[in-house]
N, C-alpha and C positions, 0 to 999 in steps of 0.2 A: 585169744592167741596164747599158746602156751612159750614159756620163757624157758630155752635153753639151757643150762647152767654146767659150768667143770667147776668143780672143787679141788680146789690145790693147797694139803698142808700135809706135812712130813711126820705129824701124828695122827696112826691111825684110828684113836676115840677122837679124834675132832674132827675128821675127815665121814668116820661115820655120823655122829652125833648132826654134822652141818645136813649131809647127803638127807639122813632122817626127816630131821624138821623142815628142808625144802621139797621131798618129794610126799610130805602130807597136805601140799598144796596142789589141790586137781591143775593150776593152772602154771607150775614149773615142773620140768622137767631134769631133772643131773644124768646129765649124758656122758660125764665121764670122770674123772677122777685122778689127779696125779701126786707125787710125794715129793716131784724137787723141782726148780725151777726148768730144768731141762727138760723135763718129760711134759709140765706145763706148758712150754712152746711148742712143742710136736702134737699135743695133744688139742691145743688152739688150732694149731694148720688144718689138722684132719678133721675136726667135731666142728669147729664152726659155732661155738656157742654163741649164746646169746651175752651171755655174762659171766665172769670168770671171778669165782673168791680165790684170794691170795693169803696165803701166812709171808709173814717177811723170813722169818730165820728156819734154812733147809737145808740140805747136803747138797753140793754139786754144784746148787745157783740158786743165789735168794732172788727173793720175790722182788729184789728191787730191778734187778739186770734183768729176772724174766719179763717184770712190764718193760720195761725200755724195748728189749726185742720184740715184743706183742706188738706192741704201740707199732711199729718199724713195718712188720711185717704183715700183720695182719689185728687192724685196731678195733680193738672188744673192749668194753667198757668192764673197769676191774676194780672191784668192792674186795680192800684192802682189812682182815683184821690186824689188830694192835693192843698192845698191852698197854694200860693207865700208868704211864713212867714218864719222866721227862725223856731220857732214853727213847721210849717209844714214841713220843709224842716227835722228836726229831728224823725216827727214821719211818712214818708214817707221812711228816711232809716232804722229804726227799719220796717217796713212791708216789705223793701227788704229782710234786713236778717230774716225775716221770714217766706220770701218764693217768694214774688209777683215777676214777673218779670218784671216790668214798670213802671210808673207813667204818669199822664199827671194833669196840674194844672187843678183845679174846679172854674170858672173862669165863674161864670154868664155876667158879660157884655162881654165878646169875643162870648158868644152865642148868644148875641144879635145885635151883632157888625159885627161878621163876622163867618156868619151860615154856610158860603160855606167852609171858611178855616179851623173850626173845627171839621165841616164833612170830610173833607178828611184827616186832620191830626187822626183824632179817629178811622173812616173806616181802615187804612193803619198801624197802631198799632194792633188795634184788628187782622186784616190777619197776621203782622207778628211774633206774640206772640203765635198765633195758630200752628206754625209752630216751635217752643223753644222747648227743652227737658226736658223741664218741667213735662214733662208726662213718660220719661224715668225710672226712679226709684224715690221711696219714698225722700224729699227731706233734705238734708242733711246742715243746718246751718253752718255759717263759726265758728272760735273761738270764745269763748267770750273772751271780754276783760281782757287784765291780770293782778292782783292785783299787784303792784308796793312794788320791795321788801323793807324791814325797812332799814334803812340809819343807819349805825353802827358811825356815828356820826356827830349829825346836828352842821348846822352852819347856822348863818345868812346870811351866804353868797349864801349857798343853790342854789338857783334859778339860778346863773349865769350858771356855765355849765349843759348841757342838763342831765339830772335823768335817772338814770339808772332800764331800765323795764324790769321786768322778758318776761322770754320767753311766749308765747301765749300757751294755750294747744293746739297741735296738731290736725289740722281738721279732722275728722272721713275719712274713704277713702267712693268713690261716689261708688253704688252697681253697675252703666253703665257700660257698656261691656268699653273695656280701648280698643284703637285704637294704633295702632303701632306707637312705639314712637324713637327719633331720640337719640343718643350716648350722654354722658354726655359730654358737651363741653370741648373746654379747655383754660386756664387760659390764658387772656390779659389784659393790664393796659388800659383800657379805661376809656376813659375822662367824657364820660355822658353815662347814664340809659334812653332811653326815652320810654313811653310806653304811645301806644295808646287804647281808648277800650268806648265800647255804651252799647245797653242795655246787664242788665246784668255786668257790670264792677261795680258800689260801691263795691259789692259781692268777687267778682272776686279780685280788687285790696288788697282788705282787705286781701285776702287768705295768696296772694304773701307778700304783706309788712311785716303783722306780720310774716313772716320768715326768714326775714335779723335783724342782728346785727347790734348793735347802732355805731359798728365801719366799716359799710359799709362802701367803700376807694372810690365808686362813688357817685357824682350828678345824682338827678333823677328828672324825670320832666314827669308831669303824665298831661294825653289830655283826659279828660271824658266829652262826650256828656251831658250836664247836664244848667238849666236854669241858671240863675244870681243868685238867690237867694237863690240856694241849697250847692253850691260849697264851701261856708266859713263854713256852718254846718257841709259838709261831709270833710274837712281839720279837724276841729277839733277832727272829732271822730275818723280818722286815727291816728293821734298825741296820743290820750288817746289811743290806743290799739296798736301800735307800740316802740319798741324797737329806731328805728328812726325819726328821727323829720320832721313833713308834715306838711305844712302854705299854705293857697292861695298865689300865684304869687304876687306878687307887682313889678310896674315899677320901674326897676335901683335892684331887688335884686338879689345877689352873691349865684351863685352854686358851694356849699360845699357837698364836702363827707357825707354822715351819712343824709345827708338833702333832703327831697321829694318835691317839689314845683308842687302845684296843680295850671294848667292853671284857671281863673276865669270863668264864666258860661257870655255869653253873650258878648265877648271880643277874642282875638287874640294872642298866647306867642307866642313869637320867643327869640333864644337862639345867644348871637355873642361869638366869637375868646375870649374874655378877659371874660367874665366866668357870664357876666351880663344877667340879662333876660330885655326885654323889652315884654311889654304890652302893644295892639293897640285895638284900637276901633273897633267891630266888621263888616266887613263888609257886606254891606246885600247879595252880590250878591253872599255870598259863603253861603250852606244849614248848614253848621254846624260850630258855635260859641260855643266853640270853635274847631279847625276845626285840626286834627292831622297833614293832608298833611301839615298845614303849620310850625307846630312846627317839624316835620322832615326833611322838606327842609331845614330851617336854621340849624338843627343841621348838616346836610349833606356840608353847607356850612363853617360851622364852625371851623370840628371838623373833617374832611375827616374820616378815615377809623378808629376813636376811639369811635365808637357809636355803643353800643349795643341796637336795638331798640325790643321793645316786641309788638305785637298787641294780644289785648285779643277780647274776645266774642263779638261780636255787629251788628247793622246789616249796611248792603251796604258797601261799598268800602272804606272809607274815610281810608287815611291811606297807600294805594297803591303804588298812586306815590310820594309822599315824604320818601316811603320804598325803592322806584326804584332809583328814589338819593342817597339815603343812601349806597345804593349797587351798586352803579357804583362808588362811593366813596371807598369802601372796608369795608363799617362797616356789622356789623353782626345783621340778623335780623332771629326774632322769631315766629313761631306764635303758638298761641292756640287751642289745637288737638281738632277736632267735638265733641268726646266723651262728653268731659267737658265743652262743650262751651253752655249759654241759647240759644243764637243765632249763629249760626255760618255762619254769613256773610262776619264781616271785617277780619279775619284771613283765611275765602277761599278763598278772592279776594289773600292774598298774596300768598297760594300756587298754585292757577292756573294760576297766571303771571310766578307763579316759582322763588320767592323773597326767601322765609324762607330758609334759614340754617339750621334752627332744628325746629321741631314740639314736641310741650312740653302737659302732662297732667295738667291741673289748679292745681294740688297739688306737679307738680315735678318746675317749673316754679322758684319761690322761693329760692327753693334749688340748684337749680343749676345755679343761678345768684348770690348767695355767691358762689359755684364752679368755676364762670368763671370771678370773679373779686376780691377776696379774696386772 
């Protein structure tokens, strides 16, 4: 089946260059082409693609308001480029919660550099984005951030312990048909939270966290497929919109209850016995830094049968067999129902080995990880 494709960037070598290296693939098509976010929404109405590349910065209307109207109007799954900045790494996660379901950095010299490896890294995005539920129903935004309640009495002292943040508003429920789902767990003292998740997971994560208490009684430790230089941007904006407290990982830091430690992008977490995290250098020979099989195997070494592991939305397997440790160990693992998943790769891989314990909807997920450790 051949894949669709509009390209939408406001320069015209990038707009050719992308057009190029997607229609050298017999099995997509670029049906059409636009230069500003306006002309990307009329050009969605009429072509109907399959998949829509975005530049965020245009004339007229960036690409973040044109997803929001796409999404609104007529929802196509949209592979966002972005530049390696923290800058961009900020307005790449605002276009996730806006709808897109990807990114890939915009990176003229790797075009130049190496045409082979971002033709197939682009090619293999575009197929598998085509294939998201994106299309499923009108798209539905996570919470906004929640206004932090007044402090009935400051003190300069303030900042030491962690701020007390009002609850999130509640995420609107998805219009997707809802997929059979597994009994509400039940309550054990485990030691660590760990959860893995790709595309699709900023989103996804955000759902889940803002739905625990600041007096969450576990360590959590989150594995998102994501570059080096996106991952202290997307800690911080978890942090501003959680109840909990979430930092990138650092070498030698202590997992504490109430606390979320974000693996870093480009690097390696592993968890030991005495409650430390260590951070290693990414290795090349493994496809994803950082890479979940390996932060679940250590926690499986760690932590025997006190690890409740979650896998959310993403694609390919990653995740599987450090799920299989985990469960030959006795801990409990979870995965993420198709319904609600953009991709539903790394959480098939775990029900058709036959790992999950429970299969959860992205909005019961949350709720019932304060049910089973609370």
């Amino acid at each position: 089946m051949v894949v669709k494709v509009l390209v939408v960037d406001d320069s015209g070598f990038f707009r050719r260059r992308v057009s190029e290296i997607l229609s050298a693939d017999t099995t997509i098509q670029v049906v059409g082409t636009a230069t500003n976010g306006k002309e990307a929404i009329d050009q969605a109405l009429a072509l109907k693609p399959d998949v829509i590349t975005m530049d965020y910065e245009m004339p007229m209307m960036d690409g973040i308001t044109a997803v929001r109207h796409i999404m609104q109007r007529c929802p196509t799954p949209v592979l966002m480029f972005s530049s390696l900045t923290h800058e961009g790494a900020r307005v790449t996660l605002d276009a996730l919660d806006a709808g897109a379901v990807d990114f890939l950095p915009k990176n003229f010299e790797d075009i130049s550099r190496n045409p082979d490896k971002v033709r197939q890294l682009l090619c293999e995005k575009v197929h598998s984005i085509s294939r998201s539920n994106r299309r499923v129903s009108a798209y539905t935004p996570p919470a906004p951030a929640p206004v932090a309640a007044p402090s009935p009495a400051p003190s300069s002292a303030s900042f030491n312990p962690p701020p007390v943040r009002s609850a999130p508003a509640p995420a609107p429920a998805r219009s997707a048909p809802a997929s059979a789902s597994s009994p509400a767990p039940k309550r054990k003292a485990y030691k660590l939270v760990a959860i893995g998740t790709s595309t699709g997971g900023p989103v996804a994560l955000q759902r889940v966290l803002t739905q625990l208490p600041a007096n969450f009684p576990a360590p959590i430790v989150l594995i998102q497929h994501m570059p080096a230089a996106f991952t202290k941007a997307f800690a911080e904006r978890l942090d501003k919109l959680c109840r909990i407290s979430v930092k990138e990982a650092e070498d030698g830091d202590i997992l504490r209850p109430g606390l979320a430690l974000l693996a870093p992008g480009g690097k390696q977490m592993m968890v030991d016995g005495r409650g430390a995290v260590k951070i290693l250098p990414g290795d090349e020979r493994l496809n994803y830094k950082p890479c979940v099989d390996i932060t679940f195997g250590s926690a499986a070494k760690s932590y025997g049968d006190k690890v409740l592991a979650v896998v959310l939305t993403g694609m390919g397997a990653d995740g599987r067999e450090g799920a299989r440790l985990l469960k030959q160990g006795g801990s409990a693992i979870w995965a993420q129902d198709e319904a609600s998943c953009v991709i539903y790769g790394m959480p098939m891989a775990i029900v058709k080995a036959d790992l999950a314990d429970a299969v959860y909807g992205l909005d019961d997920i949350g709720k019932y990880l304060v049910e089973a450790c609370l």
